[in-house]
DSSP file (Angstrom, degrees, kcal/mol; ACC not computed):
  #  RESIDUE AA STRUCTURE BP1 BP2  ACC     N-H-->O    O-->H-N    N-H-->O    O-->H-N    TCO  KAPPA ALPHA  PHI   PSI    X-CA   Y-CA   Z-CA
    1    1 A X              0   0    0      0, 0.0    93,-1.9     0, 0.0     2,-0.6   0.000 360.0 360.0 360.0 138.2  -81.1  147.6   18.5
    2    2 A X  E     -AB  58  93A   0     56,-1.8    56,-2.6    91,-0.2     2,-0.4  -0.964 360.0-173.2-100.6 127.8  -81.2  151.4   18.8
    3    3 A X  E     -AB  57  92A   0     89,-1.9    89,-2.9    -2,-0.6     2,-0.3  -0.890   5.9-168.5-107.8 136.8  -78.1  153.5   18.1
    4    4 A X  E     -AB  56  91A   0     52,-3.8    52,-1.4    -2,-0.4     2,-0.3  -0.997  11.2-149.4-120.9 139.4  -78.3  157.2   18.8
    5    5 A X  E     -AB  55  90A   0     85,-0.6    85,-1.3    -2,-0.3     2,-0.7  -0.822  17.8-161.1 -56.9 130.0  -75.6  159.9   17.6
    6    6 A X  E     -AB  54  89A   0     48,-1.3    48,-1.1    -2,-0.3     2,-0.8  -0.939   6.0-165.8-120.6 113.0  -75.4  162.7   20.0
    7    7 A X  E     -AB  53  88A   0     81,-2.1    81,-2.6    -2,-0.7     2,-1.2  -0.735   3.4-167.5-115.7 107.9  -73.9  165.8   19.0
    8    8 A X  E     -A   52   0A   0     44,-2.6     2,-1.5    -2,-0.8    44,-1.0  -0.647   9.6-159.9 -97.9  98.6  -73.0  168.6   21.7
    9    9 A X        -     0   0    0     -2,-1.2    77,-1.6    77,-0.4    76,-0.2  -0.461  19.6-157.6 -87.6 104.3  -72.2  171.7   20.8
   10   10 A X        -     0   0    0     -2,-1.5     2,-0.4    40,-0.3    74,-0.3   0.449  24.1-100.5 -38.2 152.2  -70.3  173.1   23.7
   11   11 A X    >   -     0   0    0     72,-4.5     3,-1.9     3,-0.1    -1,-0.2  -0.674  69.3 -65.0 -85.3 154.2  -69.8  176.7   24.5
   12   12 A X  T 3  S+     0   0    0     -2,-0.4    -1,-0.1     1,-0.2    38,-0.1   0.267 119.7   4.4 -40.3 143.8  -66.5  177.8   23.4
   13   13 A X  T 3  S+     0   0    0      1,-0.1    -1,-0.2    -3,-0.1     4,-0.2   0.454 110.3  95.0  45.6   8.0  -63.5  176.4   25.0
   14   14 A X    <>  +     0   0    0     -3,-1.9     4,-3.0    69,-0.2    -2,-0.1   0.165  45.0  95.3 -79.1   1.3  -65.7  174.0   27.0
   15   15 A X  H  > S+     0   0    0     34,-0.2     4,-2.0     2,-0.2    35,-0.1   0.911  95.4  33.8 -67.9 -42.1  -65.8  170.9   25.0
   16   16 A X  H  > S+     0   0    0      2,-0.2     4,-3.3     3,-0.1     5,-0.3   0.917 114.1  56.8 -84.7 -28.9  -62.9  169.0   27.0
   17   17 A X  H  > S+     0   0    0     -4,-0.2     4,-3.6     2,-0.2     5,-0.4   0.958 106.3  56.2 -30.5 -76.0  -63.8  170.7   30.3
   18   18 A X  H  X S+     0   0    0     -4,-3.0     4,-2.1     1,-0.2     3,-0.3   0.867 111.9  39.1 -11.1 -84.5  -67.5  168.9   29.5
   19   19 A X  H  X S+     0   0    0     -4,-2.0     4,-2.8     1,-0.2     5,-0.5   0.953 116.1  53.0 -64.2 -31.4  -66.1  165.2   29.1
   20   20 A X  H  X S+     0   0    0     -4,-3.3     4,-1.9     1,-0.2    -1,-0.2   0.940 105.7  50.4 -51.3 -42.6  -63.6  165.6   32.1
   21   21 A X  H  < S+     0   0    0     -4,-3.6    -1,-0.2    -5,-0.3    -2,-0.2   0.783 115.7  43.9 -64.0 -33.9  -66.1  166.6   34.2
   22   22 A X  H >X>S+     0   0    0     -4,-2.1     4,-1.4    -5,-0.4     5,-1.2   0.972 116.0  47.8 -62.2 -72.7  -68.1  163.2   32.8
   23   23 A X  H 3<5S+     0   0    0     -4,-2.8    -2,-0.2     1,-0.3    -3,-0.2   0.760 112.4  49.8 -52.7 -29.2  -65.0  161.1   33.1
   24   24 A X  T 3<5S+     0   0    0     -4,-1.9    -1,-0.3    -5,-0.5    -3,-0.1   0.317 114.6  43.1 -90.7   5.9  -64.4  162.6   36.8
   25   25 A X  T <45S-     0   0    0     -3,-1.1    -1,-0.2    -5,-0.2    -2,-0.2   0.544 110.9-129.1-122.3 -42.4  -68.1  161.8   37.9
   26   26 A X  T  X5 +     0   0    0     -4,-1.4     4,-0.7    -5,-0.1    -3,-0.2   0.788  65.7 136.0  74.1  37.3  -67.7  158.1   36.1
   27   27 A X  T >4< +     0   0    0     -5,-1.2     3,-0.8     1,-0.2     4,-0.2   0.938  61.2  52.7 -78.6 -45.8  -70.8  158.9   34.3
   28   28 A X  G >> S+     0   0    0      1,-0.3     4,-0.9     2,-0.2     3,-0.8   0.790 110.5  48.7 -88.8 -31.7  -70.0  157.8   31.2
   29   29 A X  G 34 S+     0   0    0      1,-0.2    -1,-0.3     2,-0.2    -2,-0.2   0.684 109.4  58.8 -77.2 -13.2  -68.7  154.0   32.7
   30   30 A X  G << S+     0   0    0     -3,-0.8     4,-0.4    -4,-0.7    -1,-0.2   0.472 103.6  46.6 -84.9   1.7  -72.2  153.8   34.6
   31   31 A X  T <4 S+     0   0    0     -3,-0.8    -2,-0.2    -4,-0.2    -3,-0.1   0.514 116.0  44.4-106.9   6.3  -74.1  154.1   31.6
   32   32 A X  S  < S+     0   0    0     -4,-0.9    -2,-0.2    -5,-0.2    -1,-0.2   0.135 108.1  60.6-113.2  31.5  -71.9  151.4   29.8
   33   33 A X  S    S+     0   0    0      2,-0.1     2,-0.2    -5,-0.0    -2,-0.1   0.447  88.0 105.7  23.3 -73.5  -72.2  149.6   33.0
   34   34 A X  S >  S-     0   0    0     -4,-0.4     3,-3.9     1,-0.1    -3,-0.0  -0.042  84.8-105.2 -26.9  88.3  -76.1  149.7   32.3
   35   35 A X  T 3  S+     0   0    0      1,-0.3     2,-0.6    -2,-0.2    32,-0.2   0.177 108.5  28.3   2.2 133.5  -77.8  146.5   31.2
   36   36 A X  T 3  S+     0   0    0      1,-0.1    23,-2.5    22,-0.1     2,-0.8   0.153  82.9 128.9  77.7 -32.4  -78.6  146.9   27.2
   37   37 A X  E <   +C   58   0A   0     -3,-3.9    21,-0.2    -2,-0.6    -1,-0.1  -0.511  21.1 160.6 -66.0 106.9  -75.7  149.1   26.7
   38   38 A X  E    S+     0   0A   0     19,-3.2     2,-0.3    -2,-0.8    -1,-0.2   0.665  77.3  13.9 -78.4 -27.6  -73.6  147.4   23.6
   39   39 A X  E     +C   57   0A   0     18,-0.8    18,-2.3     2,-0.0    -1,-0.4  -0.928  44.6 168.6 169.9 125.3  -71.6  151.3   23.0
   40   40 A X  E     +C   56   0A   0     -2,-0.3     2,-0.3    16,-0.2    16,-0.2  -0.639  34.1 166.8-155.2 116.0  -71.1  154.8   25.0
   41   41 A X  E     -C   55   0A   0     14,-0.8    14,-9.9    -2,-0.2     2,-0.2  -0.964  23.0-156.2-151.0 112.1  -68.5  156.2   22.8
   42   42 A X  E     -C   54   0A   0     -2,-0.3    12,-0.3    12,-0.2     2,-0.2  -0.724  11.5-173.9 -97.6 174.2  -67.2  159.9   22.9
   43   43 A X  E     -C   53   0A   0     10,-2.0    10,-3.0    -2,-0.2     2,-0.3  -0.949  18.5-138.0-154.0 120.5  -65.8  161.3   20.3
   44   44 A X  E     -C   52   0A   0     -2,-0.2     8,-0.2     8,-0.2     5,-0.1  -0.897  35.7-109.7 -93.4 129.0  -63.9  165.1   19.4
   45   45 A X        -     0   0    0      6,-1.9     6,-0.2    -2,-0.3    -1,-0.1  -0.074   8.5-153.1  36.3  93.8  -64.7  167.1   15.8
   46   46 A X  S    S+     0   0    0      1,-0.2    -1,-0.1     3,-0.0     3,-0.1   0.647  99.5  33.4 -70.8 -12.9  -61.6  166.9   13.7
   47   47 A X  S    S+     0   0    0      1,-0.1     2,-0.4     4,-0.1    -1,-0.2   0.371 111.3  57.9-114.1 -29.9  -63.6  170.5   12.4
   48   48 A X    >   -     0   0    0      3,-0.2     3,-0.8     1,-0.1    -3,-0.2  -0.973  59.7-162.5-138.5 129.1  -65.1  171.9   14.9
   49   49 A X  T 3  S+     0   0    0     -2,-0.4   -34,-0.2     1,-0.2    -1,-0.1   0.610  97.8  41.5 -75.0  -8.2  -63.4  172.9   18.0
   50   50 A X  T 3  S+     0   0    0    -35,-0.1     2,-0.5   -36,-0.1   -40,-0.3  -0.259  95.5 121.0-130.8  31.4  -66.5  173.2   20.6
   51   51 A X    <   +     0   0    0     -3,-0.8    -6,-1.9    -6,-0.2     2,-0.4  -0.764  35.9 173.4-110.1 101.7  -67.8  169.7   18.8
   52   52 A X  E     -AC   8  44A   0    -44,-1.0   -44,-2.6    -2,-0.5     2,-0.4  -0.890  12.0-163.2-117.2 137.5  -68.4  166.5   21.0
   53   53 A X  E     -AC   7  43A   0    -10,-3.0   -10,-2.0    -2,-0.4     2,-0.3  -0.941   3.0-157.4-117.3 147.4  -69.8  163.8   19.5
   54   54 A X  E     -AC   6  42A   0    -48,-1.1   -48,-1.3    -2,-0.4     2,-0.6  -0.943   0.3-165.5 -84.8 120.5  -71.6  160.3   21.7
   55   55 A X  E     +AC   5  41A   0    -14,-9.9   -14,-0.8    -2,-0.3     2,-0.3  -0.866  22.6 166.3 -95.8 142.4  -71.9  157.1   20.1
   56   56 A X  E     -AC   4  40A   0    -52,-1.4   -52,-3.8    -2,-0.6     2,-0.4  -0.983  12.4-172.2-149.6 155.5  -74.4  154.9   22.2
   57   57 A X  E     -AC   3  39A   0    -18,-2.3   -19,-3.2    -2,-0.3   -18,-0.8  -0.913   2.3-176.5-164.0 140.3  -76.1  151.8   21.5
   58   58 A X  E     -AC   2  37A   0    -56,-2.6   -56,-1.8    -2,-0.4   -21,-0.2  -0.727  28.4-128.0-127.0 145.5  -78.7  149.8   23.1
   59   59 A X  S    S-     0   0    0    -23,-2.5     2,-0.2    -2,-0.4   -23,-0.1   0.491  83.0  -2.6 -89.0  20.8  -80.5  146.8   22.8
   60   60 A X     >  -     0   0    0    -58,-0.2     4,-1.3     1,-0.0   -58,-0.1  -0.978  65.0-111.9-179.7-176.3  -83.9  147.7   23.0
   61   61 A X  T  4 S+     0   0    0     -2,-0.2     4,-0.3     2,-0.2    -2,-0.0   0.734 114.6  66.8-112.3   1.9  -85.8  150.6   23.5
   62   62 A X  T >> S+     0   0    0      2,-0.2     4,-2.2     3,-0.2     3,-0.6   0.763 102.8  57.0 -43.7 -67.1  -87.0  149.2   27.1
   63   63 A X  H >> S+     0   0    0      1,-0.2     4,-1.0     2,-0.2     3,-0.6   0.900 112.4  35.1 -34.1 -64.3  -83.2  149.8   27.8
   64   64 A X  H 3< S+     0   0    0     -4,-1.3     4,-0.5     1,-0.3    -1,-0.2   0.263 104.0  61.7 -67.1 -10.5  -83.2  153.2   26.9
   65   65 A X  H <4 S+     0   0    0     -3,-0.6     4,-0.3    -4,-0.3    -1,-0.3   0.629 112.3  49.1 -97.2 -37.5  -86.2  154.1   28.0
   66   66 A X  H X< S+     0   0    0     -4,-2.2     3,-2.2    -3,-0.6    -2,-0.3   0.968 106.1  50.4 -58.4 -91.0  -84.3  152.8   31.6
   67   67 A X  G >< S+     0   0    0     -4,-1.0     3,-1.1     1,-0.4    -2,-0.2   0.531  96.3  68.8 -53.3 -29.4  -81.1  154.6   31.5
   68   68 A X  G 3  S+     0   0    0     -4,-0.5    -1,-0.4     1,-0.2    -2,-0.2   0.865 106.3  47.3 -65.6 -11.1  -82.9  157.8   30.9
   69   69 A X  G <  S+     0   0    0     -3,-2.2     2,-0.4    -4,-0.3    -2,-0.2   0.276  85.2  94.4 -56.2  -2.4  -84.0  157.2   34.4
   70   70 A X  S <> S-     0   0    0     -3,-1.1     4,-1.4    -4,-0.2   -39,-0.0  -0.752  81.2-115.7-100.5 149.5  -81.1  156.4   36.2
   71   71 A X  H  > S+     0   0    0     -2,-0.4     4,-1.7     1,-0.3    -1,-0.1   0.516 110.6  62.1 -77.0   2.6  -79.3  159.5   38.1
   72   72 A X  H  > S+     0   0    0      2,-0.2     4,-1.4     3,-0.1     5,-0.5   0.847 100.6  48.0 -88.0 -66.3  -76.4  159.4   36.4
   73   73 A X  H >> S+     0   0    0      1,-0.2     4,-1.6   -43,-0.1     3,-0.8   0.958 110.5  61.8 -46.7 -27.6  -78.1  160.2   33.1
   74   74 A X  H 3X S+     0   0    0     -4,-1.4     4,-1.7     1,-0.2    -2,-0.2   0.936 102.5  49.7 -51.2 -47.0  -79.8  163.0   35.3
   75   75 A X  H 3X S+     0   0    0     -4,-1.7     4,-1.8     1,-0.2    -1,-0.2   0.607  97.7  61.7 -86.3   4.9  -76.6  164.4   35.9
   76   76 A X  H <X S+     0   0    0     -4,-1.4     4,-3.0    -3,-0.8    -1,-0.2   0.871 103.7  54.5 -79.8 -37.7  -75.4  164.5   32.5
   77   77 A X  H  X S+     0   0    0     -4,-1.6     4,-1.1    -5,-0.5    -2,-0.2   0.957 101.8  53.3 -39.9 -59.5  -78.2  166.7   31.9
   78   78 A X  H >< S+     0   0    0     -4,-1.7     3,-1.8     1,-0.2     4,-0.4   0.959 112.0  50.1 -38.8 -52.4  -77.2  169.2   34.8
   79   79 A X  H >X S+     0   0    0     -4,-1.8     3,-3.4     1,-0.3     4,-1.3   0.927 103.6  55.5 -61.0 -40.6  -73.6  169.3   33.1
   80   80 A X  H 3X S+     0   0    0     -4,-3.0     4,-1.4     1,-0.3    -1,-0.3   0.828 105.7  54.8 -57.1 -34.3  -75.2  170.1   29.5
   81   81 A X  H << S+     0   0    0     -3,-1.8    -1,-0.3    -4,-1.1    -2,-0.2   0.766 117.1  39.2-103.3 -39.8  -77.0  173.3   31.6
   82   82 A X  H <4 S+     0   0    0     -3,-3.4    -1,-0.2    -4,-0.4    -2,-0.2   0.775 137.2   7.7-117.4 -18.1  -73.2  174.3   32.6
   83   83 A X  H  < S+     0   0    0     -4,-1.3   -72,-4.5    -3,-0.2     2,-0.4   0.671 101.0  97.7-139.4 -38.3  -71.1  173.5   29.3
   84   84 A X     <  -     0   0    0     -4,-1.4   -74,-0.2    -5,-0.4     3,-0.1  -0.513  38.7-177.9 -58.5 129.4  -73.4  172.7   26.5
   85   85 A X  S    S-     0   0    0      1,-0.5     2,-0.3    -2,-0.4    -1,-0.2   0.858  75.5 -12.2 -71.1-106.9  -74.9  175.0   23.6
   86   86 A X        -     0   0    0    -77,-1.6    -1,-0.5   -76,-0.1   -77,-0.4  -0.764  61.4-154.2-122.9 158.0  -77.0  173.0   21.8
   87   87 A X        -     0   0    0     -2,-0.3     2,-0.5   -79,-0.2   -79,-0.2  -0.978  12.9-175.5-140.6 112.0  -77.8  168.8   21.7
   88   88 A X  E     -B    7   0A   0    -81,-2.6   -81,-2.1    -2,-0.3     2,-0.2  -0.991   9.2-150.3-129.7 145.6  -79.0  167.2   19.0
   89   89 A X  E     -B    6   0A   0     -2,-0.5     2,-0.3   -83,-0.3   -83,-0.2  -0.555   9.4-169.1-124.7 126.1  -80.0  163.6   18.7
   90   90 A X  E     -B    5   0A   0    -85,-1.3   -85,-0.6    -2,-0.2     2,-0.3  -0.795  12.3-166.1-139.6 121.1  -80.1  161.1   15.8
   91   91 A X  E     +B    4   0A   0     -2,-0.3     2,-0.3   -87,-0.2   -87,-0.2  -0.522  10.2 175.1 -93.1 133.5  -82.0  157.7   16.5
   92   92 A X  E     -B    3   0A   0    -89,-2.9   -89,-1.9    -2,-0.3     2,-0.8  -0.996  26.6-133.4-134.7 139.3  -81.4  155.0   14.1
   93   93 A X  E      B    2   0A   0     -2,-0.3   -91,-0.2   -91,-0.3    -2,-0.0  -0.936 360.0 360.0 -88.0 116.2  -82.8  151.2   14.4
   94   94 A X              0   0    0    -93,-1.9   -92,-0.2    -2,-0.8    -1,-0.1   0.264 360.0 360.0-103.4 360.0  -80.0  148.7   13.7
């Protein structure tokens, strides 16, 4: 299984704008939707005010390797361009 942490730091005062704009597209229930998907969990910073965190976890790397294809993941991308800083990634096998 792969679990990835995803940490986006938003640009100021964008961080809930960011997921609304996920939840209002229903990107985040079409990638837990997704075949493989076990966990697509956001999450806010209890410390940092422009800090969004994604739990996701998948059951193979064949999964994941899918869902970055699918347009939905595409468009999360777009949104990171409009509300997102910086994205950083940490891949764990469980």
């Amino acid at each position: 299984m792969k679990t990835i942490i995803v940490t986006y730091e938003c640009k100021e005062g964008m961080r809930e704008k960011f997921l609304a704009a996920i939840k209002a597209e229903g990107l985040d229930q079409a990638s837990r939707d997704e075949d493989g998907n076990s966990r697509y969990e956001y999450a806010f910073a209890a410390d940092k005010a422009d800090r969004l965190f994604l739990l996701e976890k998948w059951d193979s790397e064949e999964a994941l390797a899918k869902h970055r294809e699918f347009p939905h993941f595409k468009r999360i991308g777009e949104l990171k361009a409009e509300y997102v800083e910086e994205t950083l990634f940490e891949t764990f096998e469980t």
